[in-house]
Structure formats: structure tokens, C-alpha cells
C-alpha positions in Angstrom: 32.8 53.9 -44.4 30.8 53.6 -41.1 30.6 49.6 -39.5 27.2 49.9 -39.6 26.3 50.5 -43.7 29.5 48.0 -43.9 28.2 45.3 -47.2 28.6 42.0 -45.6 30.5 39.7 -48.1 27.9 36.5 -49.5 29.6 34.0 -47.7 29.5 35.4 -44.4 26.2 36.8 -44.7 25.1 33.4 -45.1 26.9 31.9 -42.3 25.8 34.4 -39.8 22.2 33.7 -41.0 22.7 30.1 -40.5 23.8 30.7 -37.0 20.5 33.1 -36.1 18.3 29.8 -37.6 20.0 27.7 -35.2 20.1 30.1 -32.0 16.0 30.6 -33.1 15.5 26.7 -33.1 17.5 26.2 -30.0 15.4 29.0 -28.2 12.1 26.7 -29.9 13.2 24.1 -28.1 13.9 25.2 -25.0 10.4 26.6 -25.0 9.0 23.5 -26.1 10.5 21.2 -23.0 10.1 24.2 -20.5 5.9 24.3 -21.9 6.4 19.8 -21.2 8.2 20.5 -17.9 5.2 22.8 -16.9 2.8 20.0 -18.1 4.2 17.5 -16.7 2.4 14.9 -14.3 3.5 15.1 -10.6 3.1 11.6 -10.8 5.9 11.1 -12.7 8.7 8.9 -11.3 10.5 11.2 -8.6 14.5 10.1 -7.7 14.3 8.8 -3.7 16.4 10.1 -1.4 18.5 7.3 -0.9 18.8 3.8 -3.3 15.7 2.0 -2.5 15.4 -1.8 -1.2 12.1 -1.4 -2.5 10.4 -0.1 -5.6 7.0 -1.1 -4.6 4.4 -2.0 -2.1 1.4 -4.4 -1.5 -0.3 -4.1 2.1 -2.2 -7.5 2.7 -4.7 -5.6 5.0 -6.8 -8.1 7.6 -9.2 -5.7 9.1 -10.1 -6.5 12.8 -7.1 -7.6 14.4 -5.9 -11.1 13.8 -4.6 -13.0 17.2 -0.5 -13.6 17.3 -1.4 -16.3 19.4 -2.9 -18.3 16.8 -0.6 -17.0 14.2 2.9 -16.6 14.4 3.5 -15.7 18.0 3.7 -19.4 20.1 3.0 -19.3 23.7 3.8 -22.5 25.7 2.8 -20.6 28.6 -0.4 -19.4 27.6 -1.0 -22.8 27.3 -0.1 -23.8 30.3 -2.1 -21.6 31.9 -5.0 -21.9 30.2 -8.3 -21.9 32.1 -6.8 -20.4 34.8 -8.1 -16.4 35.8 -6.3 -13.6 34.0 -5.5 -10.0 35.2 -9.0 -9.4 34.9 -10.8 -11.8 37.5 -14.0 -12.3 35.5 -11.9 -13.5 32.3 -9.7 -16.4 32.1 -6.4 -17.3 29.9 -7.4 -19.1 26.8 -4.7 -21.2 25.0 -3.9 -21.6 20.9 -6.4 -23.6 19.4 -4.0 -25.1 16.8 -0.5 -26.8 16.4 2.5 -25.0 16.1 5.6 -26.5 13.9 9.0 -25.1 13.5 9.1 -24.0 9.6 11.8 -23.6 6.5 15.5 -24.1 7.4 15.2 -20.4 9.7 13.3 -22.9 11.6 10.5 -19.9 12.5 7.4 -20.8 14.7 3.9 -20.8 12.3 0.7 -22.4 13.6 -1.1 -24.8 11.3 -3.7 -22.1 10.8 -1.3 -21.2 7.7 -0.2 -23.7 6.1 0.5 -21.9 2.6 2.5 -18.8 4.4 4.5 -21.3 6.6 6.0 -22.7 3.2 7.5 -19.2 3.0 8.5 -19.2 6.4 12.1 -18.4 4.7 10.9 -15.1 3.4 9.2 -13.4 6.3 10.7 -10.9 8.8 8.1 -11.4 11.7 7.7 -8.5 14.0 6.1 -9.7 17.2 6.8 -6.1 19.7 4.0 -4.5 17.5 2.3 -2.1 19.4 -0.6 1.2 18.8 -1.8 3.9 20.6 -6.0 2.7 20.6 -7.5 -0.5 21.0 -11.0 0.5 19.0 -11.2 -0.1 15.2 -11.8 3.2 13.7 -9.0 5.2 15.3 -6.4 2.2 14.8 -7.5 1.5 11.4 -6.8 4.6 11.0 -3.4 5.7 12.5 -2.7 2.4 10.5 -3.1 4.1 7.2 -2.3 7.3 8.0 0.2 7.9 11.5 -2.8 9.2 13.0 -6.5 8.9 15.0 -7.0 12.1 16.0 -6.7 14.3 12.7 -7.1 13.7 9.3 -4.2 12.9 7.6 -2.4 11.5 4.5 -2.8 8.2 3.9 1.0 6.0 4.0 -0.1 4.9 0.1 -0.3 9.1 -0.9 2.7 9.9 1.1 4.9 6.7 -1.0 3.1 8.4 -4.1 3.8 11.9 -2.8 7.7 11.3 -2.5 8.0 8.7 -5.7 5.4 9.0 -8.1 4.8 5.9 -10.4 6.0 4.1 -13.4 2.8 3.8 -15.1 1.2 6.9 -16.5 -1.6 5.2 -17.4 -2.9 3.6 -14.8 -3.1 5.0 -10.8 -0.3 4.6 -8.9 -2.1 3.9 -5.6 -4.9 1.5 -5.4 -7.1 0.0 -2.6 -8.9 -2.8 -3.8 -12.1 -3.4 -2.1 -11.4 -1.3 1.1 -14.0 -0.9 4.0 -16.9 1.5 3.9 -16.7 1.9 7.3 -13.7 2.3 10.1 -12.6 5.0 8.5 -13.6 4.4 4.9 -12.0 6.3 2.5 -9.7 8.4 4.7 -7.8 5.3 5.0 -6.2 5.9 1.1 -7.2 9.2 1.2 -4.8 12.6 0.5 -5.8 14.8 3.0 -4.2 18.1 2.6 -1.6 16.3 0.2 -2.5 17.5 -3.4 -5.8 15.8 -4.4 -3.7 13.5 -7.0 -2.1 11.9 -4.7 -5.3 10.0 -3.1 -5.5 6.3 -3.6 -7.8 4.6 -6.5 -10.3 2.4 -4.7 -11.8 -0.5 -6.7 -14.5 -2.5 -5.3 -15.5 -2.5 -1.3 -15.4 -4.3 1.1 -19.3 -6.0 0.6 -18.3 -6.2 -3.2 -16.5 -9.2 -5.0 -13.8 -8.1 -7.0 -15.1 -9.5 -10.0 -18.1 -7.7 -9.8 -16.0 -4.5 -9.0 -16.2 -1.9 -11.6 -13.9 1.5 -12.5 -16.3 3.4 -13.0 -16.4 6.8 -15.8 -13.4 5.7 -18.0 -15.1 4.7 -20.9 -17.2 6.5 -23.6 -19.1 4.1 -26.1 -20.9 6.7 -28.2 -17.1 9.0 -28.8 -13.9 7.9 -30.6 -10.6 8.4 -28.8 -9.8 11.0 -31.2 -13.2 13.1 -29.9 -13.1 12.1 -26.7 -9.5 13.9 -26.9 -11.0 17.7 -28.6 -13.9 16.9 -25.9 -11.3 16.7 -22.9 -9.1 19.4 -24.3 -12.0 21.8 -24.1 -13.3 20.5 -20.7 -9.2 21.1 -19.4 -9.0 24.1 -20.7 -11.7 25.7 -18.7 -10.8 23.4 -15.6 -6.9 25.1 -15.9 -8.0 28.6 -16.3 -10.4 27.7 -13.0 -6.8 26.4 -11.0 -5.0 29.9 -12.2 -7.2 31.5 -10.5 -7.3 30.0 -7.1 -3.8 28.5 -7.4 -4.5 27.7 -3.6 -6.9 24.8 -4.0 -5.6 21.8 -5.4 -8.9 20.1 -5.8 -9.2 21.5 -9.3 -5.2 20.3 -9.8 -6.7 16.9 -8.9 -10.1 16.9 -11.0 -7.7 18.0 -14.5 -5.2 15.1 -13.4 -7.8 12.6 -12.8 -9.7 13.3 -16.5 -6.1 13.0 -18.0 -5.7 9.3 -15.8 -9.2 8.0 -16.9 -8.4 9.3 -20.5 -5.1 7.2 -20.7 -6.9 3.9 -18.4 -9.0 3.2 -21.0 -6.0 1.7 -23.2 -4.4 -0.2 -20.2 -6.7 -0.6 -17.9 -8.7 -4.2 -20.2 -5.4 -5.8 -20.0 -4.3 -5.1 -16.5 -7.7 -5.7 -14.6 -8.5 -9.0 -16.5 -7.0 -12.0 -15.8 -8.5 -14.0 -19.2 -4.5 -14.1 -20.0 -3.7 -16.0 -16.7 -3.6 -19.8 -17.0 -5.7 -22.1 -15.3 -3.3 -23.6 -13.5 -2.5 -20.0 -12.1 -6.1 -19.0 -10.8 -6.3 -22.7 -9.7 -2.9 -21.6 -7.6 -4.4 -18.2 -5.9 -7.9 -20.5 -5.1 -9.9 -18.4 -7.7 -13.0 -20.1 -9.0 -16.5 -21.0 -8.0 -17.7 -21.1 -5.1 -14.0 -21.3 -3.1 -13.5 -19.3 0.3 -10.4 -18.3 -1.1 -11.7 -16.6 -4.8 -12.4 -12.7 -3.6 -9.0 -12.4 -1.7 -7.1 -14.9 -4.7 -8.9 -12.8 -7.4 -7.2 -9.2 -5.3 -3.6 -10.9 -5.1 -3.5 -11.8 -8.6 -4.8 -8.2 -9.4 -2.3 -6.8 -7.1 1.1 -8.8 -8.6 -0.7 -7.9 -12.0 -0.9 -4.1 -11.1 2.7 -3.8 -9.4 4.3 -6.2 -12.6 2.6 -2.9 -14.6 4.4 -0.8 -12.6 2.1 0.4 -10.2 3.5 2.1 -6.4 1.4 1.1 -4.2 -1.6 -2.1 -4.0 -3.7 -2.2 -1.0 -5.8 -5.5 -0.9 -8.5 -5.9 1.7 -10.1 -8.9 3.9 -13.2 -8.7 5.3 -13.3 -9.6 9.3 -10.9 -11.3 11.5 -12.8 -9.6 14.9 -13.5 -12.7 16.3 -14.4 -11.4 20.2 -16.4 -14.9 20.2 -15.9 -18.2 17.8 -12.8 -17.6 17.0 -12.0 -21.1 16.0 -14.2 -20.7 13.2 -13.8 -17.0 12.5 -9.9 -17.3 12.6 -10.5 -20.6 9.8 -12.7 -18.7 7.7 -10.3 -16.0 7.2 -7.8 -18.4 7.2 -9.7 -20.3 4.1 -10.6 -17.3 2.1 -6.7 -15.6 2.5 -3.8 -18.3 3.6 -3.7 -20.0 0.1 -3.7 -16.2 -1.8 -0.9 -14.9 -0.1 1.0 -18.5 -0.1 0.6 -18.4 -4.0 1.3 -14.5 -4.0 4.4 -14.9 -2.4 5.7 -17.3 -5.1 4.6 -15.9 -7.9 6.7 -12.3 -7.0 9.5 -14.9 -6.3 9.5 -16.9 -9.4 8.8 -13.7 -11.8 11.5 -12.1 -9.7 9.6 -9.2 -8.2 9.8 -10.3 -4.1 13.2 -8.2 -4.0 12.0 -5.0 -4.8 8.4 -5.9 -3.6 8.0 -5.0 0.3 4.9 -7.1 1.1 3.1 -6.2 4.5 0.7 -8.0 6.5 -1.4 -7.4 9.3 -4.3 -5.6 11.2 -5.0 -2.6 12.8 -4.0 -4.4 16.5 -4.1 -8.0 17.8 -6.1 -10.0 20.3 -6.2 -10.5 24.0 -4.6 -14.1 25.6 -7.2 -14.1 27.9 -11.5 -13.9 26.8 -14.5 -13.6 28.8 -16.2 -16.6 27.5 -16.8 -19.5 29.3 -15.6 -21.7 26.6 -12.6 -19.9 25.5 -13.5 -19.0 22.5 -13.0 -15.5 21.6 -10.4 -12.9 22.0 -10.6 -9.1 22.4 -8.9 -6.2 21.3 -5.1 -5.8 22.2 -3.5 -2.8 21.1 -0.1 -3.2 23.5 1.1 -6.1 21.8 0.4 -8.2 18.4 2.4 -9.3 15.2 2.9 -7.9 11.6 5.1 -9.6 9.0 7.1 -7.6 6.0 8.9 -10.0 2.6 10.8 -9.0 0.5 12.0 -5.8 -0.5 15.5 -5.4 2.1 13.9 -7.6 5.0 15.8 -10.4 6.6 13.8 -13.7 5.9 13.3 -16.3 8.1 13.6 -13.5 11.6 11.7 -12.9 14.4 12.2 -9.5 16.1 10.5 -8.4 19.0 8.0 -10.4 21.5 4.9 -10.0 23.7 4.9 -11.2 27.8 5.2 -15.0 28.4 1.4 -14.3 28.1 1.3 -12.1 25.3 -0.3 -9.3 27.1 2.2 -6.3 26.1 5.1 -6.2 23.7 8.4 -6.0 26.2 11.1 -7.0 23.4 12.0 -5.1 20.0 8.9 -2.8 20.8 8.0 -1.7 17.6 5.8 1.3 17.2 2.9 2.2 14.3 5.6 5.0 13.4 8.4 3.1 13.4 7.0 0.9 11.3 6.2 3.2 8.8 9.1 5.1 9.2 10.8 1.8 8.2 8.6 1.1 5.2 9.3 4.6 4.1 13.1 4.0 4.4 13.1 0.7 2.5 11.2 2.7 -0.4 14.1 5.0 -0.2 12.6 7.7 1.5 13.7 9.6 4.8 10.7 9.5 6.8 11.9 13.0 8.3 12.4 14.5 4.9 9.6 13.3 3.4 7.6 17.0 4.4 4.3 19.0 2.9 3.5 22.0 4.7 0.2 22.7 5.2 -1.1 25.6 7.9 2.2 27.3 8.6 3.7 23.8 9.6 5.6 21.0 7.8 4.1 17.7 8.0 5.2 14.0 8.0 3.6 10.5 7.9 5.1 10.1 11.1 4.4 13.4 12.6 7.4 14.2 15.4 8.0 10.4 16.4 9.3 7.1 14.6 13.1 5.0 14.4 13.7 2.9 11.5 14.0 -0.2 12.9 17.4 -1.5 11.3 17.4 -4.7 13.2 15.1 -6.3 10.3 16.9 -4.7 7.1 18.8 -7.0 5.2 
């Protein structure tokens, strides 16, 4: 008989049937994870390039340029001198206005402006050779943020989302809490030409207490979460066949991602933003309550160790005004009241809950002040983009180090100079990230936080 009118015995009829149901469910399958592969949310957590020293960020941002002279920079010599005329014939050298004392068993300089960081004198990696390219607040603000003045360009938050993604699908993984309105504004977490879900979450502003801060749209009292769900399926549906057909623009890409986000905050988002689980003792630590200098900037700490303990990438938290061109004595104390004791308690609790290690914690302005003022009595400092101080914790810095330094005067940084793109190019690098891989091209050109400059300054990992 011809093979192919063959009678196929029971048995094997059976087994060879068997084997086509199992070849079909296989091929069902691998449909079914290539449809959630396609689906899936570029937010999702991405492998670095190398291990990480750091999972996550918070930048402690003091807007307007705290002085290193009053900080963490001592300069015997600028006391010296003080009074006496400066490079500038019509200003004069103006000395600390507070006690310095020798702090932790690293034995690191901090003035008694900070009496709450200084008991974590142990844990900071001090870089004194900081140094920008523009001494006016806008343009350093923003090549702050971004690597750039000139252009507009990702924000360092989108780039650390770009390359990692988050842990937490249900809440943003870059957040600015009560960033400026102006200098800047929202540039300074923005995406750029980074896809559109990428661009930081800002809660708040600056001229708005936290607590009165509201996320605003994620909420729907009249629906159900199941109808909210058909309502947003219909709504995406439309939005997706919209991307299709410019695949181009990723604004749409960034509208259907951010309906998806708000959709999923409204479970996680109560218990993350509220702090009625935190103990008194606790908000009594950060200097919350009342009428305290210290319970806007306590309330966004707290916030911030809450959001990266969720498993958020990257918390910005925002102080108001350290531009103190005159009183600086009580300009520098005021933002010393409203932020010393937050970061102090900050610090201890991502110690004691075990997060500082894989925490990289970064302070600092967009520049620093002059050693020398134009006021008769001394009291004020100007802008000094050629030399001022940031400090890193945790996350792969050495504690307890110094690197770099300003002039006996503290005019210009002449040890460890340490660039805006070397700093970020060593941020990047402790998140596990290879500042010159970490690329998105855009216009025929790859791109970079740190455009076509930057070292990772290896003298300050651990």
C-alpha cells in the first residue's frame, strides 16, 4: 500500500496526537511571553554594565551655592587675612564666621554650622576641587542636572533611569520633590530627547510644603478599579494605535506609560507618601512638626528614604535658598536650621535599616561662594564657580576622605580638580553604568550625560 493511505495503529495515533497538543501549547506560549515581552515596561529593572556599588540615589540638592568656607573646606589663611583687599581692590577677604573642629575618628574638618552631618563625619567622601563651567544660576543649575548649559539635555535622574529602570512598577522611578520653578525649572528632571518615560515625577515646588504637595490625576472617586481598568483599556487602545502610526514620537509612548503608572499609584502610592506609620520619635528625629525650620526639608528626607526603601531609582529633594551675596550669617543658619538636622537623621536611618551601602547620597549646589565680598561688613559671599565642595555617602565612597582643595584662599580648585562631568561620570560608574556606554542617539549623533568629556574619579571609590 502507498505510506500515505498507511492505517496508523491506535496507540500510535494517539501518541503522535499527544505530541501535536504539546508542540501547539508550546507555540501558545511562546506567543504569550513574546505578546508580554512586547508589553513590557521600559522601566523594568535593566542589568548594569558592571556590578553596582550603588542601587540607588538621593541628591540632597541646596540651590544657590553654599560657601566651603563655612562648610567643610577650613581656611586658616582666609582667616588670617581677613579684612585685608582681595584680587579685586574694591572687595576685601572675609573670614569663616563659625568654629571649625576635627570630627569622627577620620578626624575630617566640619564647621559648627553642621552639627548633625559632622556626627557622620565617618561616612562622607568630601570633594573639595569641585569646579563648573558658569558662575550664574540658571546655566549651572542646569549643567548640574543635566551635563549641560547650553542645550537641552537629559536630566542625570532620566539618564540612571534610562540605563536601569526601577524596582517598583508601581510607583515612578525618578522623583524631584519640590524642585524650583525657576533656574531651570523642570528641565532640571526633565527627559529631553530621552523617551518621554524616562522624565522625573515632581511632587511639590519649591514655594510649596511638602505636606501640602499633592500627585495630582491618580485617583477616580466616582469609578471602581475594575472600570477604571475597561475605561483605561479603551483610552490605550486608541493612544497605541496613535504611536503605530508615528512610531517616531515618543510623546505618545510616554502619555500610554504614564496612564498605566497613575493606574497602578493609586494602590501604593497612600502607603509610601504618608508617614502616619512613622513613629513619633522618628518625625521628632528628621525635625518634622509644627512650626520647626527643619519640617519641609525633614518631611522630603523621610519621603525620600521611604520612596528608595520602596524601591525607587532615583529621589531628588530640594532646599530653598542658600544665595546669600549679603547676611550670610543668617542666611547660611537658616538653611542650616531648616536642613542640618534632616540629613543628620537621614544619614542614620539608611545606616541602621541598612540601606547607606547601596545608597549613594549627594550633596551640594550648583557652585560655591567667593572668600572675598564687597560688603563693608563682610557679610556676604558671591558666586564661585572655580572652586567649591560636594559631599557623596555611601554607596562605594571612602568615608571619612577629603579629596581635592581650593587656593590657601579658596579662590580656585588646584588639587584633585574635580569637574561637573567627572562627577557624574563617577556617580554613573558607582550605579554600575559606563558613563561612555551609557548612549541614545538622537539627530544622527549618540549622546551621553557627559557629552565627550569626564574621568571617573577612582581616588574616592571604596
Amino acid at each position: 500500500m502507498d505510506s500515505m493511505n498507511q492505517i496508523l495503529p491506535r496507540r500510535q495515533m494517539l501518541k503522535s496526537a499527544s505530541c501535536g497538543i504539546g508542540y501547539l501549547a508550546f507555540a501558545g506560549l511562546c506567543q504569550e511571553q513574546t505578546a508580554r515581552a512586547a508589553s513590557q515596561s521600559p522601566l523594568m529593572p535593566q542589568q548594569p554594565h558592571y556590578p553596582a556599588r550603588a542601587k540607588q540615589m538621593i541628591f540632597l540638592h541646596m540651590r544657590g551655592g553654599p560657601a566651603a568656607m563655612e562648610t567643610f573646606e577650613r581656611k586658616p589663611e582666609l582667616d588670617k587675612q581677613a579684612g585685608k583687599p582681595a584680587k579685586a581692590k574694591s572687595r576685601k577677604l572675609t573670614p569663616s564666621h563659625w568654629e571649625w573642629k576635627r570630627r569622627g575618628e577620620s578626624g575630617l574638618w566640619v564647621s559648627e554650622l553642621f552639627p548633625h552631618q559632622a556626627q557622620h563625619a565617618d561616612d562622607l567622601c568630601v570633594l573639595s576641587g569641585m569646579h563648573t563651567d558658569i558662575s550664574n544660576h540658571t546655566p549651572a543649575m542646569l549643567q548640574l542636572h543635566t551635563g549641560s548649559f547650553a542645550f537641552t539635555r537629559p536630566s542625570m535622574g532620566s539618564w540612571i533611569l534610562y540605563g536601569l529602570g526601577t524596582e517598583n512598577q508601581n510607583l515612578p522611578g525618578f522623583v524631584s520633590l519640590c524642585p524650583p520653578l525657576i533656574n531651570g525649572g523642570a528641565k532640571n528632571y526633565g527627559s529631553a530627547f530621552l523617551p518621554a518615560v524616562y522624565q522625573g515625577t515632581a511632587i511639590g515646588d519649591i514655594k510649596t510644603n511638602i505636606k501640602d504637595a499633592q500627585i495630582g490625576n491618580i485617583r477616580n472617586p466616582r469609578l471602581t478599579s475594575d472600570l477604571q481598568r475597561r475605561q483605561l483599556d479603551l483610552i490605550q487602545s486608541m493612544n497605541k494605535s496613535l504611536a503605530k502610526s508615528d512610531p517616531q514620537d515618543s510623546q505618545v509612548d510616554g502619555v500610554i506609560e504614564s496612564f498605566e503608572l497613575a493606574f497602578r499609584m493609586q494602590t501604593e502610592v497612600p502607603t509610601v507618601f504618608g508617614l502616619k506609620g512613622e513613629t513619633q520619635a522618628t518625625l521628632d528625629r528628621y525635625g518634622i512638626g509644627g512650626k520647626k525650620a527643619s519640617d519641609n526639608f525633614g518631611r522630603q528626607c523621610l519621603l525620600a528614604r521611604r520612596m528608595i526603601e520602596s524601591g525607587v531609582r532615583c529621589v531628588e529633594v530640594c532646599d530653598e535658598f542658600w544665595d546669600q551675596h549679603s547676611q550670610l550669617v543668617k542666611g547660611h543658619e537658616a538653611r542650616a536650621a531648616a536642613t542640618d538636622q534632616p540629613i543628620g537623621a537621614l544619614l542614620s536611618d539608611l545606616k541602621e535599616r541598612g540601606l547607606l551601602d547601596d545608597t549613594l547620597v549627594v550633596w551640594g549646589g550648583e557652585f560655591g561662594r567667593t572668600p572675598d565680598t564687597a560688603k563693608k561688613d563682610l557679610d556676604g559671599r558671591d558666586h564661585n564657580a572655580n572652586g567649591y565642595t560636594m559631599w557623596l555617602a555611601g554607596g562605594g565612597v571612602k568615608g571619612g576622605f577629603q579629596y581635592g582643595a581650593t587656593d590657601e584662599l579658596g579662590y580656585n580648585a588646584v588639587e584633585g580638580r574635580t569637574h561637573l562631568h567627572d562627577l557624574h561620570a563617577t556617580i554613573l560608574h558607582l550605579m554600575g553604568l559606563d558613563h561612555k556606554r551609557l548612549t541614545y542617539r538622537y539627530a544622527g549623533r549618540d549622546f551621553r550625560l557627559t557629552d565627550v568629556h569626564g574621568r571617573v574619579v577612582d581616588e574616592i571609590v571604596a
